[in-house]
C-alpha positions as CSV (number, residue, x, y, z in Angstrom):
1,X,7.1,-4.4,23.8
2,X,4.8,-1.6,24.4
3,X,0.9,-2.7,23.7
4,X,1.0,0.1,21.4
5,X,2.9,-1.1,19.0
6,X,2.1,-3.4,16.2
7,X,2.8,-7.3,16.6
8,X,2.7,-7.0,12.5
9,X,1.8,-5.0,9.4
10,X,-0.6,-5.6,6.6
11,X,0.3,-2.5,4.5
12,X,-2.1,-2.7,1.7
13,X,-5.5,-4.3,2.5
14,X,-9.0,-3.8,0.9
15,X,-11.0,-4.6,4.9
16,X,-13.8,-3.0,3.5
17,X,-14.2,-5.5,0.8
18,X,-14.9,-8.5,3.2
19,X,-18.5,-9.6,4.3
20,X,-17.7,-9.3,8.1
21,X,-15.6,-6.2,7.1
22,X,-16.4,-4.6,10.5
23,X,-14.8,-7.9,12.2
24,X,-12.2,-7.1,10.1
25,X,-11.5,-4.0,11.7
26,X,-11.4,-4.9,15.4
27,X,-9.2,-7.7,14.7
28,X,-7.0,-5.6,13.5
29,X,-6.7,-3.7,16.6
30,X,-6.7,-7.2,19.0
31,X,-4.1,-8.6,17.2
32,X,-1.8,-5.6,17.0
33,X,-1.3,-5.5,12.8
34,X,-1.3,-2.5,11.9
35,X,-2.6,-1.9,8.6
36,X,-3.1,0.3,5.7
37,X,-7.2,-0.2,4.8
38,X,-7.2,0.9,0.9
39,X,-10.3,2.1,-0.9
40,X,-11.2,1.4,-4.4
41,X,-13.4,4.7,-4.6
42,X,-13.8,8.1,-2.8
43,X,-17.3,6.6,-2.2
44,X,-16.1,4.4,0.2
45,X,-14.0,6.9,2.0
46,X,-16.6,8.0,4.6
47,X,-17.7,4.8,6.3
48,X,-14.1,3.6,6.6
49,X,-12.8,6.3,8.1
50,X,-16.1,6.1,10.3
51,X,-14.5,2.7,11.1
52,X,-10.8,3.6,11.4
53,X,-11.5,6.4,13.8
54,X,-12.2,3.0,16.6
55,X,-9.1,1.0,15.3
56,X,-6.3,2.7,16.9
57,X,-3.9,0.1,14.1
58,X,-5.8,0.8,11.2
59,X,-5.0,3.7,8.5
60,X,-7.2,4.5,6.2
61,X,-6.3,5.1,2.2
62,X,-8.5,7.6,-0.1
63,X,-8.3,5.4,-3.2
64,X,-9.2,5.3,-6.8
65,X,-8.8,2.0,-8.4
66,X,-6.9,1.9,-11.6
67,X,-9.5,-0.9,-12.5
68,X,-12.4,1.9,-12.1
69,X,-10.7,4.6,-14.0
70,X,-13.1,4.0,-17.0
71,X,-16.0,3.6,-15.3
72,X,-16.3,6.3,-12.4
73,X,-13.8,9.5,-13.8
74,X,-16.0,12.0,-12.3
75,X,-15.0,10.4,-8.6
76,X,-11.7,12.5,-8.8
77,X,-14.4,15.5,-7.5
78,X,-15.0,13.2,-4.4
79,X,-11.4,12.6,-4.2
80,X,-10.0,16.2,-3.9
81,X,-12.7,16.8,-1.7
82,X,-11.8,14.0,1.0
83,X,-7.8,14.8,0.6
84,X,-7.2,16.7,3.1
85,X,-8.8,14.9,5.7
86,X,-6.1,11.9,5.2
87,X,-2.2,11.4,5.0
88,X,-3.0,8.2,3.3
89,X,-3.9,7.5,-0.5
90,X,-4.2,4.3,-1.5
91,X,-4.9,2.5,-3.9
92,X,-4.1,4.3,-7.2
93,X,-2.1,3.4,-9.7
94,X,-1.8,2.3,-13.5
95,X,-2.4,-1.5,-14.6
96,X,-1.2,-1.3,-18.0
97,X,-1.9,-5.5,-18.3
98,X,-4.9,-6.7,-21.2
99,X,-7.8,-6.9,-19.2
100,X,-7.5,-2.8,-18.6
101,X,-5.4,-1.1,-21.4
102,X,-8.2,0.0,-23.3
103,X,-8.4,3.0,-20.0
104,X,-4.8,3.2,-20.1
105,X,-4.8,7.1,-21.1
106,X,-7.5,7.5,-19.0
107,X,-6.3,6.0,-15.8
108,X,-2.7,8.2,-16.6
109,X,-4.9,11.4,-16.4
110,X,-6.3,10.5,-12.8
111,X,-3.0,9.3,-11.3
112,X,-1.6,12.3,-12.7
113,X,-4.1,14.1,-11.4
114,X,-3.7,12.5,-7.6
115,X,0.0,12.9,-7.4
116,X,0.3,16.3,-8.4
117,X,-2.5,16.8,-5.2
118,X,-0.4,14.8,-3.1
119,X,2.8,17.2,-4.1
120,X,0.7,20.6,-3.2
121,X,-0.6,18.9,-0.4
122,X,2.6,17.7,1.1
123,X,2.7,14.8,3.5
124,X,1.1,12.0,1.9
125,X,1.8,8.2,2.0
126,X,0.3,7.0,-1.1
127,X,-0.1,2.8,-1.8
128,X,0.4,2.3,-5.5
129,X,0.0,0.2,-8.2
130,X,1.5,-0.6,-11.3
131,X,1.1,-3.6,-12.9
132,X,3.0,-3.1,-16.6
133,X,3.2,0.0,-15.9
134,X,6.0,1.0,-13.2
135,X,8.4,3.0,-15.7
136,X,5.1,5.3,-16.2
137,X,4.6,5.2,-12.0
138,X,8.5,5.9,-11.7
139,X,8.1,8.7,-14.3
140,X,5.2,10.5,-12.8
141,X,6.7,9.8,-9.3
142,X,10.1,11.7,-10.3
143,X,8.5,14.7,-12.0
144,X,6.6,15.4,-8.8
145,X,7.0,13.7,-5.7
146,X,10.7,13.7,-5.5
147,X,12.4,15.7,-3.0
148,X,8.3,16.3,-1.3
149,X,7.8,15.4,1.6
150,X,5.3,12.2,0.1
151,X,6.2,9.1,0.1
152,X,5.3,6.0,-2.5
153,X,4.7,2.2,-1.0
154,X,5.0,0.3,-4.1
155,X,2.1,-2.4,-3.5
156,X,3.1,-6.1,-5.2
157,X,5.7,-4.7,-7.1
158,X,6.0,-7.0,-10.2
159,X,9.1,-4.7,-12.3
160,X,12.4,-5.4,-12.7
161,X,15.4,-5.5,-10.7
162,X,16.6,-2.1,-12.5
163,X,13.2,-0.7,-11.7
164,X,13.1,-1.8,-8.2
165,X,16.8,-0.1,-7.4
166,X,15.4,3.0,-9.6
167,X,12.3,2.9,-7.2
168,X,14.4,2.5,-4.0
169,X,16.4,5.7,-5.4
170,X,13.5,8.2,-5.4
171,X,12.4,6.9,-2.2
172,X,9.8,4.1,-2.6
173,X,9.0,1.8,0.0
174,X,7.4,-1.9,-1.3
175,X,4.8,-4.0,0.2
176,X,4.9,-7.3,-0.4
177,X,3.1,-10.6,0.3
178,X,2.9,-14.2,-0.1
179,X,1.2,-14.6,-3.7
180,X,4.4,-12.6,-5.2
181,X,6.9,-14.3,-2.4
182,X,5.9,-17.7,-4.0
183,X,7.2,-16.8,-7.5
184,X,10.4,-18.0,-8.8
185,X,11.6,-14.6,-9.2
186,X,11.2,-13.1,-6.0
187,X,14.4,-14.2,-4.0
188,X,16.1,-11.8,-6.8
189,X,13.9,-8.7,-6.8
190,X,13.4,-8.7,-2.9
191,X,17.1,-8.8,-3.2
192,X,17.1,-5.6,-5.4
193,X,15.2,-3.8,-2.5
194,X,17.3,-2.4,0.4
195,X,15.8,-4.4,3.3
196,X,15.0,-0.8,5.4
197,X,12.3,-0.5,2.2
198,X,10.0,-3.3,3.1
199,X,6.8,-3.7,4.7
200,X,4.1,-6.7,4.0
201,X,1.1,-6.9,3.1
202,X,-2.0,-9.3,2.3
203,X,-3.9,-7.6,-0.4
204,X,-7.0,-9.3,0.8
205,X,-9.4,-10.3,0.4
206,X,-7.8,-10.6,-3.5
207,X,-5.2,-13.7,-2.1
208,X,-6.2,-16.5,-0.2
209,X,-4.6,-18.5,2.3
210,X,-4.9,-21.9,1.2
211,X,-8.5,-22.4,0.8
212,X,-9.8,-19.2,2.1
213,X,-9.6,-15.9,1.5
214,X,-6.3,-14.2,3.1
215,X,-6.8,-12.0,6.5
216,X,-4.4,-9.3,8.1
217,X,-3.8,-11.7,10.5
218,X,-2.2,-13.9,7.7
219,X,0.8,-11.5,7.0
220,X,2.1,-13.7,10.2
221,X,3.1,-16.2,6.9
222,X,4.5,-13.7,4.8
223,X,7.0,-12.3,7.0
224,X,8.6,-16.2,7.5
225,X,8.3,-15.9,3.6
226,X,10.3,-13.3,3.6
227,X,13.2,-14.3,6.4
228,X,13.9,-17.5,4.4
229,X,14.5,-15.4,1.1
230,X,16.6,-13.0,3.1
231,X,18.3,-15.7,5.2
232,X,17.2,-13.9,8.3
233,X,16.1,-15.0,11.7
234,X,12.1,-14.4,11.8
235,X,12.4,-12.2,15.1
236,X,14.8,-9.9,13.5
237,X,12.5,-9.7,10.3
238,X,9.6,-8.6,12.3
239,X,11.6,-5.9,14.0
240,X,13.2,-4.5,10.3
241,X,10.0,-4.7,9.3
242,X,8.6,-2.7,12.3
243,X,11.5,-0.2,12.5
244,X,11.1,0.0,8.7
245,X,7.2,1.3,9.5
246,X,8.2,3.3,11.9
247,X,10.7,5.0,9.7
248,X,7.9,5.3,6.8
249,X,5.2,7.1,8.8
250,X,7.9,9.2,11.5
251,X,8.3,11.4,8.3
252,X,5.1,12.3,8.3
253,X,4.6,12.8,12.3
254,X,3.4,16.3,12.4
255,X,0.2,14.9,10.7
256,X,-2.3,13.3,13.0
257,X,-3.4,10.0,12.0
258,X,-7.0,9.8,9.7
């Protein structure tokens, strides 16, 4: 295998959230995972893809957090400034669950907002979230992603079955990790999912690994997760699961990597 190409992927990881979040990024690049680095804000945007630019496996998402919808709505600014020096969005979303409601409305306009960018702009790979809330993600993804030339990575997809083969319809990819691999309904939603849709991911440093908090490195875990459930061998998970990345960012190859 060429030492260009990823040993494994971590398709939705906050690196810049960890205390040795520079470590972070190198090991990414030693041990071969290539991974999607999301932001929370636009703020955030500039020293990550400072950081990115000496990772040859890491991508770098220009994010805004449905969690920070209600506190920070003038970031959107920020955001379409930084678009069009990315392919990759990430993480924006809706989170519809108690904790967050009361910015429901708000958080709609933003995403809104974001994906009608990523439509003009053409090209994007946005990692999305949508916790309660994936008939609304579905919605907004139909009305003006479809038929672009975007592409949605549904990030810990907790929907139903319907909505994951709805999903899967208009295109969607899904991460997923061990956290939501552990739940007794995963064997029949990862079922729902056509296996050339799936990447993993960590979501770290929001998921631990036993005691500690959950690395890139740990997605190693996930994908033997994720061959039991689909009564695969392990070597021929990681290669779906490589060809399946492949597949995902090929669409987007006339755009050079940010």
């Amino acid at each position: 295998m060429p030492e260009t190409e990823p040993l494994l992927i971590d398709y939705h990881c906050h690196l810049d959230l960890y205390p040795n979040f520079e470590e972070q990024f190198r090991n990414c690049t030693v041990n071969r995972i290539a991974t999607l680095a999301v932001t929370t804000t636009p703020l955030a945007w500039p020293k990550n893809k400072e950081l990115a630019a000496t990772s040859p496996m890491v991508r770098v998402g220009l994010g805004i957090h449905p969690h920070m919808a209600g506190q920070h709505p003038s970031e959107l600014v920020l955001f379409e400034r930084y678009l069009p020096e990315t392919r990759f969005v990430g993480e924006v979303g809706l989170d519809a669950g108690p904790a967050f409601y009361k910015t429901y409305g708000q958080q709609k306009i933003i995403f809104e907002r974001i994906v009608r960018l990523c439509a003009q702009s053409s090209g994007k790979i946005l990692s999305v979230h949508a916790v309660r809330a994936a008939r609304d993600v579905l919605n907004l993804v139909e009305a003006h992603l479809a038929g672009t030339s975007n592409r949605v990575v549904l990030h810990w997809f907790s929907g139903s079955g319907a909505e994951a083969r709805r999903a899967a319809e208009l295109g969607c990819y899904f991460s997923v990790n061990g956290a939501m691999l552990l739940k007794p309904t995963a064997a029949a939603l990862i079922n729902a999912i056509p296996r050339q849709r799936l990447l993993t991911e960590t979501d770290g440093p929001f998921t631990k690994t036993g005691s500690r908090l959950a690395e890139p490195r740990d997605v190693s875990q996930t994908t033997e997760q994720l061959a039991k459930i689909l009564g695969l061998d392990i070597e021929i998970t990681r290669t779906m699961l490589r060809k399946n990345l492949a597949s995902l960012e090929r669409l987007h190859s006339s755009h050079a990597k940010q």
